[in-house]
C-alpha positions in Angstrom: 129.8 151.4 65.8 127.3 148.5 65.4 128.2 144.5 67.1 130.0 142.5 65.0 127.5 139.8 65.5 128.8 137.6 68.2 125.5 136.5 69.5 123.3 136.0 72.9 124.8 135.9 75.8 124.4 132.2 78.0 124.4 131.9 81.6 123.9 128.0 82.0 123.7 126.7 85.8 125.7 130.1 87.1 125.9 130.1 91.0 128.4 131.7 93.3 128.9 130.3 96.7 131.0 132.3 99.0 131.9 130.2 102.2 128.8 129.6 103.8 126.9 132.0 101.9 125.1 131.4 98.6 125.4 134.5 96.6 123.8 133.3 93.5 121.8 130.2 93.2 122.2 128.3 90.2 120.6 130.2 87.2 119.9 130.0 83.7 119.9 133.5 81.5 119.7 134.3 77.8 120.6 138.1 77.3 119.3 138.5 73.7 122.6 139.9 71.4 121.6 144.0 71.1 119.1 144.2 74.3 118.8 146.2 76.8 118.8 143.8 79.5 118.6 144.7 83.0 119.2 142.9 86.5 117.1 144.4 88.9 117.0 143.8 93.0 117.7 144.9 96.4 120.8 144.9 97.9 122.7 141.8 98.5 120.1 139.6 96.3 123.1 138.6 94.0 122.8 141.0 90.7 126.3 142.8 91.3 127.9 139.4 91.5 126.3 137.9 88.7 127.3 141.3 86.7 130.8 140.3 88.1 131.2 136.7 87.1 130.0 138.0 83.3 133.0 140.5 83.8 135.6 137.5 84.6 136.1 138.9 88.3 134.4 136.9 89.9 134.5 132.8 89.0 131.4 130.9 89.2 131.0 128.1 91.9 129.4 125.9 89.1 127.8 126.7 85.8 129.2 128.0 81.8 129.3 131.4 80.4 129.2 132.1 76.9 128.7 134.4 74.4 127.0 133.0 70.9 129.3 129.4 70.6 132.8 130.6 72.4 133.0 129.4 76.0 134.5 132.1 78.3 133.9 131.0 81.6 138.0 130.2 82.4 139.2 133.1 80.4 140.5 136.0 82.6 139.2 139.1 82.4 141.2 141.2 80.4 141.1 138.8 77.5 137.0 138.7 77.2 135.6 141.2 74.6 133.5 142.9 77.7 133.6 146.5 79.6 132.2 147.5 82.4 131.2 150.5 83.3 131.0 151.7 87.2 129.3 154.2 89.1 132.6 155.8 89.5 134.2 157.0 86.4 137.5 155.9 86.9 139.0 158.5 84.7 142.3 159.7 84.7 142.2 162.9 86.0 145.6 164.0 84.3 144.3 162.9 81.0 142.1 165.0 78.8 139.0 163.2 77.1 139.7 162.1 74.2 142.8 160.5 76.0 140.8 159.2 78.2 139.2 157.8 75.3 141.5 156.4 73.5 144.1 155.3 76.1 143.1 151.2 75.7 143.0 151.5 72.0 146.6 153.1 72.0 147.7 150.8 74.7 146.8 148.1 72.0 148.6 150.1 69.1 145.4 151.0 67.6 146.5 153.6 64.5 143.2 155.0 64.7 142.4 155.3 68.1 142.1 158.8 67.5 139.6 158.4 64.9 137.7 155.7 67.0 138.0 157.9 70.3 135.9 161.1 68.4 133.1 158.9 67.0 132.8 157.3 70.7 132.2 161.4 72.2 130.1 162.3 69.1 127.8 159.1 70.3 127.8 160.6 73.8 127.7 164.2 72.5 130.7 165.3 73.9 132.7 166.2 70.9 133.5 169.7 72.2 135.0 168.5 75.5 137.6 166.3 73.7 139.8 169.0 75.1 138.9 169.7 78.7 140.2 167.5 81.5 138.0 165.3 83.8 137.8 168.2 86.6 136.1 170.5 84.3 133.4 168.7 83.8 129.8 167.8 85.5 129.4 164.5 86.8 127.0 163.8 83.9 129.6 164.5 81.4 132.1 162.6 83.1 130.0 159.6 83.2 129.0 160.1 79.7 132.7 159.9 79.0 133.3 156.7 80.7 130.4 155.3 78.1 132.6 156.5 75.7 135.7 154.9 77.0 133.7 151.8 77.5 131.8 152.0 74.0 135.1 152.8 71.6 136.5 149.0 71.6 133.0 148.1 70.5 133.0 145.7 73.4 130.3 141.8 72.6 128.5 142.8 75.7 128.8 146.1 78.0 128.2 145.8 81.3 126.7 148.6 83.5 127.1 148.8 87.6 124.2 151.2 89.3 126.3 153.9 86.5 123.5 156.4 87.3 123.9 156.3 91.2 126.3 159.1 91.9 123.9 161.5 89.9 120.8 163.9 91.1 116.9 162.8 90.0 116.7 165.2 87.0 120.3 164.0 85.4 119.6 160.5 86.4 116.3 160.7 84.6 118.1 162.8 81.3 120.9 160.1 81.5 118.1 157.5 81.6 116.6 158.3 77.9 120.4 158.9 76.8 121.7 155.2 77.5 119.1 153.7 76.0 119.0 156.0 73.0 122.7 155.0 72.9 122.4 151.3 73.2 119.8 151.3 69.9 122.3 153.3 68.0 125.2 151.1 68.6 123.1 147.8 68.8 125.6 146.3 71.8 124.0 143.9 74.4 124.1 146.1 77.2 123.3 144.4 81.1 122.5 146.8 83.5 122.5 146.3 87.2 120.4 148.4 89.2 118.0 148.8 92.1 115.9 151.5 91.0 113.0 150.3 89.6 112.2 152.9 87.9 115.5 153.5 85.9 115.2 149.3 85.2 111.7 150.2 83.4 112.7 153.2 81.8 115.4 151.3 79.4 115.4 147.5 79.5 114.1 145.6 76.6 114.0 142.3 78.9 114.2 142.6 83.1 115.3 139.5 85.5 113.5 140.5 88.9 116.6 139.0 91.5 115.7 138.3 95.2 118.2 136.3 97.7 120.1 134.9 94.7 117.5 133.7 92.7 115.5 135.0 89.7 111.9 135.7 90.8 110.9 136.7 87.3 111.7 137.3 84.1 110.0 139.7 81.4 109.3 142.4 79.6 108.7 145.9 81.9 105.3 146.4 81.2 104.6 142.0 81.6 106.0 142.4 85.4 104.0 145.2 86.2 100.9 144.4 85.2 101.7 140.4 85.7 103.7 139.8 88.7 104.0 135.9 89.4 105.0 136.6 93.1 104.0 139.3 96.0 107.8 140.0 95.7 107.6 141.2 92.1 104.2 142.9 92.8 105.9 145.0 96.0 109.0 145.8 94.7 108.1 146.7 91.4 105.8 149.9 92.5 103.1 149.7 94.8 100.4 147.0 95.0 97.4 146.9 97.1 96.8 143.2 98.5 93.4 141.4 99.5 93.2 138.2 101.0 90.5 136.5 99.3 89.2 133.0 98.1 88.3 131.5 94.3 84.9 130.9 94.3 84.3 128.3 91.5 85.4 127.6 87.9 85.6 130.4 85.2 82.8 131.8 83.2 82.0 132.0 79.7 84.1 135.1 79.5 87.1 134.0 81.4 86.2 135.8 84.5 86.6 134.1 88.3 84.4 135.0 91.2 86.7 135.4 94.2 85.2 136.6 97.7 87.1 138.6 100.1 85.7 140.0 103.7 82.1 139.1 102.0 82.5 141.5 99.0 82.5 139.2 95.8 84.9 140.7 93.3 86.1 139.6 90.0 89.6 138.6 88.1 90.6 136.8 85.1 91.3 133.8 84.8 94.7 134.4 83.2 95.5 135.9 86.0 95.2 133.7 88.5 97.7 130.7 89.6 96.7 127.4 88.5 95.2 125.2 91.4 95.3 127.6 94.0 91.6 128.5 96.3 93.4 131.1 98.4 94.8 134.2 96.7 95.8 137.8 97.4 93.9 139.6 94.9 96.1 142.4 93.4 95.7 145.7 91.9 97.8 148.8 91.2 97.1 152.2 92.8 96.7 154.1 89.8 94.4 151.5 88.4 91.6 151.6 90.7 89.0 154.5 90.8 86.9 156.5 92.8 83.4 156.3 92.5 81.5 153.4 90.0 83.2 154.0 86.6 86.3 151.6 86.8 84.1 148.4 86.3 82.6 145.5 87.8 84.6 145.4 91.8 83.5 147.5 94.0 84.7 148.1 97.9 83.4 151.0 100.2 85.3 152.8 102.7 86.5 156.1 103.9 89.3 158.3 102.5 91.9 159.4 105.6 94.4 160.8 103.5 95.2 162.6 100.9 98.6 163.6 99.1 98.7 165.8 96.1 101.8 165.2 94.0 101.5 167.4 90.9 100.3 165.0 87.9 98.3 163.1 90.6 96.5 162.9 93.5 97.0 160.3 95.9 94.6 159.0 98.6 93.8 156.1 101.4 91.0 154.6 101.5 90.6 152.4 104.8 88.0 149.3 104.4 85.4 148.0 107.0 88.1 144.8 107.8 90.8 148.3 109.0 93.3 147.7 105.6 94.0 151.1 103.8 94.0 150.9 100.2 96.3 153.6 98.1 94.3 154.7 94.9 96.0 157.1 92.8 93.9 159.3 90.5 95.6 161.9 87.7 94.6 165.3 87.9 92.8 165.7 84.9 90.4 168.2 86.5 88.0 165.5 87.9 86.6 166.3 91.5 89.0 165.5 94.2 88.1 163.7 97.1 88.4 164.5 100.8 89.4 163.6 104.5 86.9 161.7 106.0 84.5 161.5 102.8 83.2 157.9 102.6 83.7 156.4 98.8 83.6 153.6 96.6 86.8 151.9 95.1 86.2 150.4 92.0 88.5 148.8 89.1 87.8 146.2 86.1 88.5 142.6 86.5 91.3 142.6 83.9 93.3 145.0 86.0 93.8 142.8 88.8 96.3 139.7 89.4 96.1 137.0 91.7 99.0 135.2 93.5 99.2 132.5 96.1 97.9 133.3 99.5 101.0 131.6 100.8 103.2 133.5 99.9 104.3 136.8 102.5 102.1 139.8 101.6 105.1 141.9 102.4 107.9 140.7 100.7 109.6 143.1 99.0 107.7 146.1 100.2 110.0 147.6 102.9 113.3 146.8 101.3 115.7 150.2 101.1 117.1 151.4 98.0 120.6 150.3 98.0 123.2 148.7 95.7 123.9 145.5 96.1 
């Protein structure tokens, strides 16, 4: 069931204006033919309707569509070589599965729709439900069957909207390894839209961070993590622990900027740092800073006045002399555990931290609720 070859995926100058309102600003997106790709955001930052305009129902304000050299911005949906799958199945419930299946291809007078419709469940590993009506089976299974469905007319791109978000943690998480396992076996461009940023880092090849219609970054999962370019990536991708603080002078023989924030003189990269900026928020990930000495050359002291065990890891605040708390998360790999009230060092190596520009709002993104959008 591999593409056919019908190349990248082209958004050029795509915006949607709705009235007054700007849903999507104009944007520019390749989506790689056979990647995972994923549009990632809170609600309302414009992902769904992006996902929509690809779909043909929505038209764009301004801006092209294409897929490899064929233009299909003006043609409607039903005629573009693209499916969409939704968080709800949309099955017919007085259909069995492999009708469900099958029903476009026979619509089209596919002879072996049939044949088509079993390879799409063996994909999914539903083969022994081909019998068994929608109703009898678990919402996992009946969102595996609108893959299926959605899979058999071996669609140029497949489009998925939030199709996890009707499902508990532990199937969401199962379903999770399954799509992408899925999507390398049939080498389809799949786009998912999503606002869970874990599920977005789980599968996607290639993630476009969206925030109030605009693209805040583009990259690779592990790239935005460790990289963000804004405090809006750095927040709503995970946690990130913020520290005003100013550049010092040029870089070192090794790369390394001296930065000083309330007094303590830390270190970060110089990679890592915006180009021409003197005031930064100095960034660094929970998990990787460290208590005690051992996690290089910054070091900040305070006191520990909480701390959360999870299972896999321990998690604690540290609140500084300046009254910021700091979350450090350590894995519980047997090490000593510190407590309430205990006063510690913080510690992490220069090439784990990120700088971004002081200007920007050290809480965007941060509080944002997990909804689709």
């Amino acid at each position: 069931m591999a593409g056919d070859g019908s190349g990248d995926l082209r958004l050029a100058g795509i915006s949607k204006q709705f009235e007054a309102f700007t849903a999507v600003h104009p944007l520019d997106l390749t989506v790689p033919q056979g990647s995972f790709f994923a549009l990632l955001g809170p609600s309302g930052c414009g992902k769904t309707t992006t996902l929509r305009m690809v779909a043909g129902l929505e038209e764009p304000t301004t801006g092209r569509i294409l897929i490899g050299d064929k233009d299909i911005t003006d043609t409607k949906a039903y005629q573009r070589n693209v499916n969409t799958v939704f968080q709800s199945y949309a099955l017919f419930p007085h259909m069995n599965v492999i009708d469900n299946v099958s029903f476009g291809l026979k619509r089209r007078g596919d002879k072996g729709a049939e044949g088509k419709a079993r390879e799409a469940l063996e994909l999914v590993q539903l083969s022994e439900v081909a019998r068994k009506r929608p109703a009898q089976l678990s919402g996992g299974m009946q969102q595996r069957v609108a893959l299926a469905r959605a899979l058999v007319n071996r669609p140029d791109v497949l489009l998925l909207d939030e199709p996890l978000g009707a499902l508990d943690l532990k199937l969401r998480r199962q379903m999770q390894i399954e799509l992408k396992r899925i999507q390398q076996e049939v080498g389809l461009t799949f786009i998912h839209v999503t606002h869970d940023q874990e599920e977005a880092m789980t599968m996607a090849d290639t993630i476009a961070v969206m925030n109030a219609g605009n693209v805040e970054q583009l990259g690779d999962p592990a790239t935005l993590y460790d990289q963000p370019h804004s405090t809006f990536v750095a927040n709503f991708l995970g946690q990130s622990n913020l520290l005003r603080a100013s550049v010092d002078g040029s870089p070192d023989d090794n790369g390394v900027v001296h930065v000083t924030s309330h007094g303590n003189r830390l270190e970060v990269r110089r990679d890592h740092l915006p180009e021409g900026v003197r005031d930064v928020w100095l960034g660094v990930r929970p998990e990787k800073l460290r208590l005690g000495e051992s996690g290089g050359p910054n070091r900040l002291s305070g006191q520990v006045t909480d701390v959360s065990f999870t299972g896999v890891a321990t998690q604690y605040l540290v609140r500084m002399p300046w009254d910021r708390e700091l979350v450090v998360v350590q894995q519980n790999d047997g090490s000593a555990r510190a407590t309430v009230g205990e006063s510690v060092t913080v510690s992490w190596a220069s090439e784990h931290g990120f700088a971004l520009d002081a200007s920007q709002d050290a809480e965007a993104g941060a509080q944002l609720e997990d909804e689709h959008g």
